[in-house]
C-alpha positions in Angstrom: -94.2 44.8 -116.9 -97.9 43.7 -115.6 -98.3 43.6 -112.3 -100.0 40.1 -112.3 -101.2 38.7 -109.3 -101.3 35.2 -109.1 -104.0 33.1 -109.7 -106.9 32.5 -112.5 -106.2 35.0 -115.1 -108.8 34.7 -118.0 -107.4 34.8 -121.5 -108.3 35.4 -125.1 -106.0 35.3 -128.0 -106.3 36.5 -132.0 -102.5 36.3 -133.5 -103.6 39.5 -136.0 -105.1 41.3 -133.3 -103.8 40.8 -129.8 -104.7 39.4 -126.4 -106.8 40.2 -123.6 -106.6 39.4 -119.7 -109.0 39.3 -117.3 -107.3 39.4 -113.7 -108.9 38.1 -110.7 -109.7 41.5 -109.6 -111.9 41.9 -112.7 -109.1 44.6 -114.3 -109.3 43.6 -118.0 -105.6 44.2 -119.7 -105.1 44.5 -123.5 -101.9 44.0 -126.0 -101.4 44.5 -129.4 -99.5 41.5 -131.4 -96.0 43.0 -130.8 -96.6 43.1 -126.8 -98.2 40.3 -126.2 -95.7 38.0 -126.7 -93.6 39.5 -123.6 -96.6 40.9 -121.4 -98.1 37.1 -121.5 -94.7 35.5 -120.8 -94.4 37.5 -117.7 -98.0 37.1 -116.5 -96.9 33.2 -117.1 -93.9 33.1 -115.0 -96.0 35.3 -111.9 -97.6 32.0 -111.7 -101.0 32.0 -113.4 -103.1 29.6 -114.2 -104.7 30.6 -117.2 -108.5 30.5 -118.2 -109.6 29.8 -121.7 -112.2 28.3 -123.8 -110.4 25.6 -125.1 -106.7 24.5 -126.2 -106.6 26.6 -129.5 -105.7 29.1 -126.9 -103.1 26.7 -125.8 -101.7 26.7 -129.2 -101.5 30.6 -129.7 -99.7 30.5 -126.4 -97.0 27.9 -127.7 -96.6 29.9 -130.8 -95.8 33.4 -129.4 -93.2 31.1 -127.3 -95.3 31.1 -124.2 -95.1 28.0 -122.4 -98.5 27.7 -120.0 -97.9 25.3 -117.3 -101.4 25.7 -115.6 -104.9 25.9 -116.8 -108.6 25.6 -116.4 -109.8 24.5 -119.5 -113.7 25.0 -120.0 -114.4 22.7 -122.8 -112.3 19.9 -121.1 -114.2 20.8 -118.0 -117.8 21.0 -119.5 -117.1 17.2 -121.0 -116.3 16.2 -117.4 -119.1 17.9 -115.8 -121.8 17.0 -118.9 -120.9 14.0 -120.4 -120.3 13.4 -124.4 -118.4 15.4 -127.0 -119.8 19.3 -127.4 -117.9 21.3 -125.7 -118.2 24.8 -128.2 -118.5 27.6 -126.1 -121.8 27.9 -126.5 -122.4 24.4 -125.0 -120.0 25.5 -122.0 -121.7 28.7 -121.3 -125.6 27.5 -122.0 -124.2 24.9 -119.0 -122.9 27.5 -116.7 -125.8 29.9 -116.8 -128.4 27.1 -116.4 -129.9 27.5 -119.8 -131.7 24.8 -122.2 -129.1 23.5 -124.9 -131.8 23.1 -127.1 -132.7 26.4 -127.4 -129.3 27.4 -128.3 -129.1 30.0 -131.4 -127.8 29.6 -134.6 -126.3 31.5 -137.5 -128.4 31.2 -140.6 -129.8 33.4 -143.6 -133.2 35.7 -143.5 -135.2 34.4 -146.1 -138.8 34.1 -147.1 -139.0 31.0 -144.5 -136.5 33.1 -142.0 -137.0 36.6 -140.8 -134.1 38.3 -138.6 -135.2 38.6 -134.7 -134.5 41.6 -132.8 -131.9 40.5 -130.2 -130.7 43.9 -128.5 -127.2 45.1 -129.1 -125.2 43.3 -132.0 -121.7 44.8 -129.9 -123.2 42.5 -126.7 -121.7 38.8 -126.7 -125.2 37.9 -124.8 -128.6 38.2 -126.4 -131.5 38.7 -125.2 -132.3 34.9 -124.1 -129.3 34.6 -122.9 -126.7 32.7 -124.6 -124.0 33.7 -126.6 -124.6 35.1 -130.1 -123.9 32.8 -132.6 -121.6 35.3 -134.8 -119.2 35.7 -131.8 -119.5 32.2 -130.9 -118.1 31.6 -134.9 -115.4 34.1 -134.3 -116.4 37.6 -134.2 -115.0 37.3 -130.7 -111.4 38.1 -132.1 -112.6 41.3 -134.0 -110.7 43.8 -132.0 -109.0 44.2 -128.7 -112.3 45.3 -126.9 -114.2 42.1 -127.4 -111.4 39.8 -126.8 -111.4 41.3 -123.8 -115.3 40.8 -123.4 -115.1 37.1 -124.5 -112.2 36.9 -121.8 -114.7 37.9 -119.1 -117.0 35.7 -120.4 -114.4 32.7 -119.7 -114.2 34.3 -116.3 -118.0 34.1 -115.6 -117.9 30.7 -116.9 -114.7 29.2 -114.9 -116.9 30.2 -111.7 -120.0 28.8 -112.4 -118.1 25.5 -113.1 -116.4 25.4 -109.8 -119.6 25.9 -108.3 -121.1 22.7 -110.6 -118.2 20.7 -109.3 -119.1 21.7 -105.7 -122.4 20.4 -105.6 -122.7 16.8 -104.3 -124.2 14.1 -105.6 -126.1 11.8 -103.0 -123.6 8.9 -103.2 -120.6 10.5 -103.3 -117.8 9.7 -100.9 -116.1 12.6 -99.5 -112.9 11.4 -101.4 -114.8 11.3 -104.6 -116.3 15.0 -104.2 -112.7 16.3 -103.4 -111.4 14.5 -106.2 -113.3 16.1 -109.1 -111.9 19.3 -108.8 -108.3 17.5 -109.3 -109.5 15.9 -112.0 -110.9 19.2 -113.7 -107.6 20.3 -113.3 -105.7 17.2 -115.1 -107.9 17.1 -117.6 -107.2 21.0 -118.2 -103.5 20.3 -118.3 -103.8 17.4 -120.2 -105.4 20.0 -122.9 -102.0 21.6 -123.0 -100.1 18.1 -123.8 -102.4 18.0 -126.7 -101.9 20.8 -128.2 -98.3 21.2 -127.7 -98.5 17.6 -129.3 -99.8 19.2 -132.4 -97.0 21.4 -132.8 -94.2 18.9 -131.4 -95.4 16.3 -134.2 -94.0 13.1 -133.6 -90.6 12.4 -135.2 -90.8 10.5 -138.4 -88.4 8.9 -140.7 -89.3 9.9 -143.9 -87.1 7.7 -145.8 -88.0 4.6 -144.2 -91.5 5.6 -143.9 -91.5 6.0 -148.2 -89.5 2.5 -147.9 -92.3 0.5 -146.2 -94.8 2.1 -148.2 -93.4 1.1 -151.1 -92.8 -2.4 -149.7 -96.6 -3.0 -149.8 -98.0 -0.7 -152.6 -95.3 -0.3 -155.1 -93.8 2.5 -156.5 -95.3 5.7 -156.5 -96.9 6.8 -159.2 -95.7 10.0 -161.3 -99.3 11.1 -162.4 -102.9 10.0 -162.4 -102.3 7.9 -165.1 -99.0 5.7 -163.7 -101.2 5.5 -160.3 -103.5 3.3 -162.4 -100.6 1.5 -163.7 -99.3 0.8 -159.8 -102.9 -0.5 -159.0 -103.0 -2.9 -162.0 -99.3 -4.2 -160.5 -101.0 -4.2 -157.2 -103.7 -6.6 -158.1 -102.2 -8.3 -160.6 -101.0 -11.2 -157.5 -104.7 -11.4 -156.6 -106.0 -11.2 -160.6 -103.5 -14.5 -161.4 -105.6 -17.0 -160.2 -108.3 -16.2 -162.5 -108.6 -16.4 -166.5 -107.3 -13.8 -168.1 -110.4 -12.4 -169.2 -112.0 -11.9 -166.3 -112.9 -8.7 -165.0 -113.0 -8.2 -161.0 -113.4 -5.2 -158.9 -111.1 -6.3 -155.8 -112.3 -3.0 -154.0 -116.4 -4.4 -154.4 -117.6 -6.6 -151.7 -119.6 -8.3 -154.3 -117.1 -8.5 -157.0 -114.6 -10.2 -154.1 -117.7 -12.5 -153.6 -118.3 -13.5 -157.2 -114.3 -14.3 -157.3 -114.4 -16.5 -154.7 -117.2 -18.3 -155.8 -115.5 -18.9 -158.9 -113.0 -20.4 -156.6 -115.5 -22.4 -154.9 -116.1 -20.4 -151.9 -119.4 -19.5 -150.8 -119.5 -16.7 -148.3 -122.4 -14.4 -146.6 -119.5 -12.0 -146.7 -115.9 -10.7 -146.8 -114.4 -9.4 -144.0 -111.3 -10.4 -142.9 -112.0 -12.8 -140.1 -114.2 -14.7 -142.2 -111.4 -15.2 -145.2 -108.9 -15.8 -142.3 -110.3 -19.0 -141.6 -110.4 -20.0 -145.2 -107.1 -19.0 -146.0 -106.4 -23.2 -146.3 -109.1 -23.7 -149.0 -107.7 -22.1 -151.8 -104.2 -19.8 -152.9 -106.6 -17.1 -153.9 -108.1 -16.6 -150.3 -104.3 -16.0 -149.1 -103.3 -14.0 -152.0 -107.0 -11.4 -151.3 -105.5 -11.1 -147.7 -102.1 -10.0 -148.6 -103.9 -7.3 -151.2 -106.5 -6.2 -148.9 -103.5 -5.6 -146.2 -101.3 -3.5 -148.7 -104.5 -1.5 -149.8 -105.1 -0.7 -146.4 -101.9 0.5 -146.0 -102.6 2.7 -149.8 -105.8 4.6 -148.7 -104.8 4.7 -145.7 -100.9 5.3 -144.8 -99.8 5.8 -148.5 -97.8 8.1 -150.7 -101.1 10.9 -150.2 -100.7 10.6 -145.9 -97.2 10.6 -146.2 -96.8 14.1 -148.0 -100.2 15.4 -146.1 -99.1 15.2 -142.6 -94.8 14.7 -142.2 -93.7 18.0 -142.4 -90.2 19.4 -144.1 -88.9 18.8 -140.1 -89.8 15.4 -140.3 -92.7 15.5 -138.1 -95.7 13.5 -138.2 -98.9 16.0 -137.0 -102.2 15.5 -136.3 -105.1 16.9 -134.3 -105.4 16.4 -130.1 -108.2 15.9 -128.1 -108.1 14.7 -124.1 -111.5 13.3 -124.3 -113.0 10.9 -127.0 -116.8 12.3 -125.2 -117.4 8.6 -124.1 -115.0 7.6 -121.0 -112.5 10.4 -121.4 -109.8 8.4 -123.6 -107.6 10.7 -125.6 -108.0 10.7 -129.2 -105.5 11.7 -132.5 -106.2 11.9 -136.4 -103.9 10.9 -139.4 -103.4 7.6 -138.0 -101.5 8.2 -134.3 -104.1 6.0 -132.9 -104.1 3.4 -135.5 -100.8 3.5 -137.4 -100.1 -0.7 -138.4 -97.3 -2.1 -136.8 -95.6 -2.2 -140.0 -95.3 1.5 -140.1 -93.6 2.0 -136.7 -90.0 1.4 -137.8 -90.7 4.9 -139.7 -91.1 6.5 -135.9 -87.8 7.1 -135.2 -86.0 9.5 -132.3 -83.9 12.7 -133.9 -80.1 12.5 -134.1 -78.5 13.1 -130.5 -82.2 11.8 -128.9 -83.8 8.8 -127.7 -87.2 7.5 -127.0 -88.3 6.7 -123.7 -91.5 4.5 -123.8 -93.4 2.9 -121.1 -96.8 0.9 -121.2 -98.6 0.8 -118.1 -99.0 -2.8 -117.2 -102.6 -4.1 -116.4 -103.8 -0.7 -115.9 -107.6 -1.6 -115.6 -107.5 -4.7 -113.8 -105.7 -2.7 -110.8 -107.8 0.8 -111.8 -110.9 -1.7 -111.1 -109.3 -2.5 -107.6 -108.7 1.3 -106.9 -112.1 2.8 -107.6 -114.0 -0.6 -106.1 -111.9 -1.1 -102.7 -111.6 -5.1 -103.0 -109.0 -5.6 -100.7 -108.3 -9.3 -102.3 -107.9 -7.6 -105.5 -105.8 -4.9 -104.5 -103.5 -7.7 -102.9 -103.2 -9.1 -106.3 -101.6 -6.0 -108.1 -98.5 -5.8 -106.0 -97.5 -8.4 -107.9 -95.8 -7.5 -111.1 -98.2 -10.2 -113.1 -101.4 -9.6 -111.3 -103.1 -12.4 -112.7 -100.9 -15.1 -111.9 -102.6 -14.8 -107.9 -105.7 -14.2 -109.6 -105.2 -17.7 -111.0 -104.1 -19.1 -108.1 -106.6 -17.8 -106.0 -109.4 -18.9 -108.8 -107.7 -22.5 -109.1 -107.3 -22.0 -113.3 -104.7 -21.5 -115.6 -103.1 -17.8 -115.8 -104.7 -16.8 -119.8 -108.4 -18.3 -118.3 -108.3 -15.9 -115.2 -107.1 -13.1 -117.5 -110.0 -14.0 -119.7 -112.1 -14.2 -116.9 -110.7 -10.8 -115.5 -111.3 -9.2 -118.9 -114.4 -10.1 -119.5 -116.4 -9.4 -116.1 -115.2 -5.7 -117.6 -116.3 -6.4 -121.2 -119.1 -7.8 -120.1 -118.5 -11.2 -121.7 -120.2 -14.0 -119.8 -119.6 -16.8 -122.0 -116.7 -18.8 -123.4 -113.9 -20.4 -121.9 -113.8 -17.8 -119.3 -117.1 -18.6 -117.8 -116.5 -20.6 -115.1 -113.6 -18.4 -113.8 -115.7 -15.9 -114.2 -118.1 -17.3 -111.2 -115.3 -18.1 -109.3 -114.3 -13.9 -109.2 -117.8 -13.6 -108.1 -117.0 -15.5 -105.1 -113.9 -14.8 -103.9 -113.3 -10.6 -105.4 -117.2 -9.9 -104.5 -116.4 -6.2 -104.3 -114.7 -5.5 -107.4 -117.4 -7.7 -109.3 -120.1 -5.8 -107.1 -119.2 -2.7 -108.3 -119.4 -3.7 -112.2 -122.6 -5.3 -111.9 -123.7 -2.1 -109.9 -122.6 0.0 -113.0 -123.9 -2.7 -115.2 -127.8 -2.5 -113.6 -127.7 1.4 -113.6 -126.6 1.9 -117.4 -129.3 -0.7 -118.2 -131.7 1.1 -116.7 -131.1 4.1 -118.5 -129.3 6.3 -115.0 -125.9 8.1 -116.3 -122.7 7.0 -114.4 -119.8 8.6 -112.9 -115.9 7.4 -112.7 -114.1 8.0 -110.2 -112.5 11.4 -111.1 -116.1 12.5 -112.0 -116.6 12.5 -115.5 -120.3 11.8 -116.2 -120.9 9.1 -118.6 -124.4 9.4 -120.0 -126.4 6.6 -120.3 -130.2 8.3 -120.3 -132.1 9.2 -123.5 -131.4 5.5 -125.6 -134.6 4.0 -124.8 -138.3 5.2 -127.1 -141.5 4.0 -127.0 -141.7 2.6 -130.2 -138.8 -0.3 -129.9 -139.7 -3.6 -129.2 -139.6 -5.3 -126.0 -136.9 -7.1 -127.6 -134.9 -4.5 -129.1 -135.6 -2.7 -125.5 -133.7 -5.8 -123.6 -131.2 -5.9 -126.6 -130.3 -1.9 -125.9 -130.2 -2.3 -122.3 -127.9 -5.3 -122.7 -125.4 -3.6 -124.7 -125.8 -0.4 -122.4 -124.9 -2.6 -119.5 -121.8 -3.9 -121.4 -120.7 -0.4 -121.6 -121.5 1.2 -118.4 -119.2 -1.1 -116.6 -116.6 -1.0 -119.2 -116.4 2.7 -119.1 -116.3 3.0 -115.2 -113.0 1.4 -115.2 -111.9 2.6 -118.7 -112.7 5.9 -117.9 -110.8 6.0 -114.3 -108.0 4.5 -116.2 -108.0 7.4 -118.6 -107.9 9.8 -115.9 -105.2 8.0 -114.3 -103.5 7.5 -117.3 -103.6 11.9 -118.3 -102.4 12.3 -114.8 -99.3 10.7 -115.6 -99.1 12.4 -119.0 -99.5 15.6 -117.3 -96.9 14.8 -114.6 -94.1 13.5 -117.1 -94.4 17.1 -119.0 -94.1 19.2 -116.0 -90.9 17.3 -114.6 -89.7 16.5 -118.2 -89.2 19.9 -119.2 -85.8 20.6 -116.8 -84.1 17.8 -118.8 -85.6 18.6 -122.2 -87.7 15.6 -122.0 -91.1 15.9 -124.6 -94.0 13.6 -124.5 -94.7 13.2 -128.2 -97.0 10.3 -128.5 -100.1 9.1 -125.8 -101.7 5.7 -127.1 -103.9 4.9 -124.8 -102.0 2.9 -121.9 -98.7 4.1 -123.6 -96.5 6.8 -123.3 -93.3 8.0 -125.8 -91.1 10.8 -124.8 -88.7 12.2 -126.5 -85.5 13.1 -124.8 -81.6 14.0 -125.1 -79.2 11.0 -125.5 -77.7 12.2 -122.6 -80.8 12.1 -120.1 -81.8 8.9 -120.9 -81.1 7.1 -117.5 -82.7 10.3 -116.1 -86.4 10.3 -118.1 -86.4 6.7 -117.6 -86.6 7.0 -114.1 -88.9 9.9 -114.2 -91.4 8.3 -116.5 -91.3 5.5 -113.6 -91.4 8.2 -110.7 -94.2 10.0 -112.3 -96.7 6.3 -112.3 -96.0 6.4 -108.6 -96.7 10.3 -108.0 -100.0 9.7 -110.3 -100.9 7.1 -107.6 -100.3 9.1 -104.9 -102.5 12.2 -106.3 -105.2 9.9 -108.3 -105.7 6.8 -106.4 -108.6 6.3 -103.6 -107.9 6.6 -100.2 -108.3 3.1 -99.0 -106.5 0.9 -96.4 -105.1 -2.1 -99.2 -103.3 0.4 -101.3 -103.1 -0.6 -105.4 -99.7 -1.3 -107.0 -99.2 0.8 -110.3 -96.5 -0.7 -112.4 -94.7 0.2 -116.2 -93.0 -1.9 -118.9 -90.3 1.0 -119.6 -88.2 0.6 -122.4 -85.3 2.9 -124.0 -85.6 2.6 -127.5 -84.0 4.3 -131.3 -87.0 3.4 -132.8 -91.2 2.7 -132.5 -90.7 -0.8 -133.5 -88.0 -1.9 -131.0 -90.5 -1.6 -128.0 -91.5 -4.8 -126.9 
């Protein structure tokens, strides 16, 4: 067995070819496929917390049956440090060695326009200026045991120099804030591992009812090519029977759909749904062209095609992770886990002998925004279940118009029916609404901003000499808007992944499984019998991820869930 001392312990991973470790110490370790499995398991259960690029080592973990419960992710890192959505390893180490990432090297053909540049030894992951060759940076990395144990080094090197970035101060830090960033490098890490072990969990999916509902809005399906034109003509056909039967309309052209409703005698600039919404009293054909449009949605979008693409023969719906959407750090998912229609969500159904746990966290930004500004009146508010009922009373306004109000000071919306509340929460919260309009002015004029964990949000670089002074006001606007949005969506995110991250680690003893992170929503997965059990630890966790996330202040913030236990998606309130 290894002798692994505990602590970062760098790691590369090829399944065909092996792993490498790079100890503390420096001593680089190397195992062919059939040892890995067990020499990584052990150097796992000494207590490591592993380094790696990114979670695809995560994912070769989980599938030798190694379980990593610690990490320092660099690309989740690098995001938090830098701001946006590159995170390749050529992005992370250009970062950590101070280099230009414009001048970043790339992989293309000698040709009469081209000529090949001597850059020193092709077996060296560096060249000559610096960065990472491109050929190891697009996977000559894993060609043998000896340079997955040079690319493990290289994580190494790069794990420091990002410990060091997240060191530095910045000159209006709080001492709170520059602690805090280093536990939030280290949640976003883990949350790294949730997403990957979300990609090989899948989330449980009732294929029968899922082919059911489909069915219910686009027919049958079709045998062939041929019968699937057949099942559109049956699909239109509702739409279609409000005109003369020799007409011929396109119902998936804008312009077509326009040219049929002027038939109908509706004249309109466009066709999105809002717009027909309104009309959907003029004429049968208006309601008739939204009942089509929302069963073709659920065709290209959730039909026969996504069904057999992405639930597996386990009935398990999969898609692809990320922890950071490279704006304010939300998670992200593809194949619809995002986006799936309520309709579809009776199909999301717990196993036999399981049940789901779900819990929403309840007015997350409205009390993230009292965390991160310190508005004492605020914070006062949110140990209330239904914060904005002493919002309203406070303001002297109905409960929806100071959640309007509330809402839109973080939207940005300064108009509508929540205008005059709005001036109201300018007088009496004049911290919290101080600390918007301070991230408001700053993203207008261009300066990047930070949330609370320290995730950089960049704002520089949208303004160029040749807009308008108009389209220059018009930018800044909408880069206001944002900015103090994404403050308090971004803290919310990184409050939100500290939870995640927390409900894994204590979930696992009772064979509890997070399979599904919406946003402000969480779904585990757990045994019938530790129900009772995950539903208090899904609570317990919100409290913990207060205690570890929140700011230090002297009117402590009230975190609260709407937990449900539920068979199926659908049956959560």
């Amino acid at each position: 067995m290894t002798d692994a001392p505990q602590g970062l312990v760098a790691v590369a991973i090829a399944s065909d070819v092996g792993a490498a470790v790079v100890f503390p110490d420096g001593r680089c370790e190397t195992f062919t496929p059939l040892d890995a499995p067990r020499r990584l398991a052990a150097i796992e259960a000494d207590g490591a917390r592993w380094i790696w690029w990114n979670k695809e080592t995560a994912g070769a973990l989980i599938a030798m049956g190694v379980t990593p419960s610690r990490c320092w992710d660099l690309a989740a890192v690098h995001r938090l440090l830098v701001g946006g959505w590159r995170c390749g390893p050529e992005r992370v180490w250009a970062e950590a060695r101070g280099l230009d990432a414009s001048t970043i090297p790339k992989l293309q053909p000698v040709d009469l326009f081209t000529q090949a540049v001597d850059s020193g030894d092709s077996e060296a992951p560096v060249g000559l200026d610096d960065h990472l060759r491109p050929e190891w940076v697009q996977g000559a990395w894993s060609d043998s045991l000896d340079r997955l144990g040079r690319w493990a080094a290289l994580a190494a090197d790069a794990q420091q120099a990002q410990a060091e970035q997240l060191d530095q101060r910045r000159g209006d830090e709080s001492d709170a804030q520059h602690r805090h960033r280093h536990v939030t490098a280290l949640s976003e890490s883990a949350a790294e591992i949730v997403c990957a072990e979300l990609e090989v969990d899948g989330l449980p999916f009732d294929r029968t009812v899922g082919e059911q509902i489909i069915a219910g809005f686009v027919g049958r399906r079709p045998r062939d090519a041929a019968d699937e034109q057949v099942v559109l003509a049956e699909l239109d056909a509702p739409v279609l029977a409000h005109l003369p039967p020799d007409a011929l309309v396109d119902l998936r052209s804008p312009d077509q759909v326009k040219s049929l409703l002027r038939r109908a005698g509706i004249e309109v600039p466009d066709t999105r749904a809002w717009r027909l919404e309104a009309l959907r009293d003029e004429h049968p054909i208006v309601d008739a062209l939204l009942t089509w449009r929302r069963a073709e949605r659920i065709r290209t979008t959730f039909g026969f095609p996504w069904l057999d693409d992405n639930v597996g023969a386990d009935g398990r719906l999969r898609g692809r992770w990320s922890g950071s959407d490279g704006a304010a750090g939300r998670m992200t998912a593809t194949v619809g886990l995002h986006n799936m229609p309520s309709e579809m969500r009776p199909a999301v159904a717990a196993e036999p002998g399981h049940i789901f746990i779900r819990a929403d966290l309840g007015q997350i930004e409205p009390r993230v925004l009292a965390a991160v500004s310190g508005d004492a009146r605020l914070a006062a508010a949110t140990q209330e279940d239904d914060m904005y009922a002493p919002v309203a009373e406070r303001l002297r306004v109905e409960r929806e118009i100071a959640k309007v109000a509330v809402l839109g000071a973080m939207y940005g919306q300064t108009t509508g029916k929540g205008a005059e509340a709005l001036r109201g929460l300018e007088r009496e919260y004049p911290v919290a609404m101080g600390h918007l309009r301070s991230a408001d002015e700053a993203a207008q004029g261009g300066h990047d901003l930070w949330t609370y964990g320290g995730r950089r949000i960049r704002m520089s670089g949208n303004v160029t000499d040749e807009m308008s002074d108009g389209d220059v006001r018009s930018r800044a606007a909408a880069r206001g808007r944002f900015g103090r949005n994404a403050v308090v969506q971004g803290a919310a995110a990184e409050f939100f992944k500290t939870w995640a991250v927390l409900v894994r680690a204590r979930g696992a003893r009772i064979g509890a499984r997070v399979v599904l992170c919406l946003h402000d929503e969480l779904v585990v997965h757990t045994p019938l019998d530790a129900a009772d059990a995950t539903r208090v630890l899904v609570d317990a966790c919100v409290q913990e991820a207060a205690a570890r996330w929140a700011p230090p202040t002297d009117a402590p913030v009230r975190f609260v869930t709407d937990t449900s236990v539920i068979e199926r998606w659908s049956q959560a309130k």
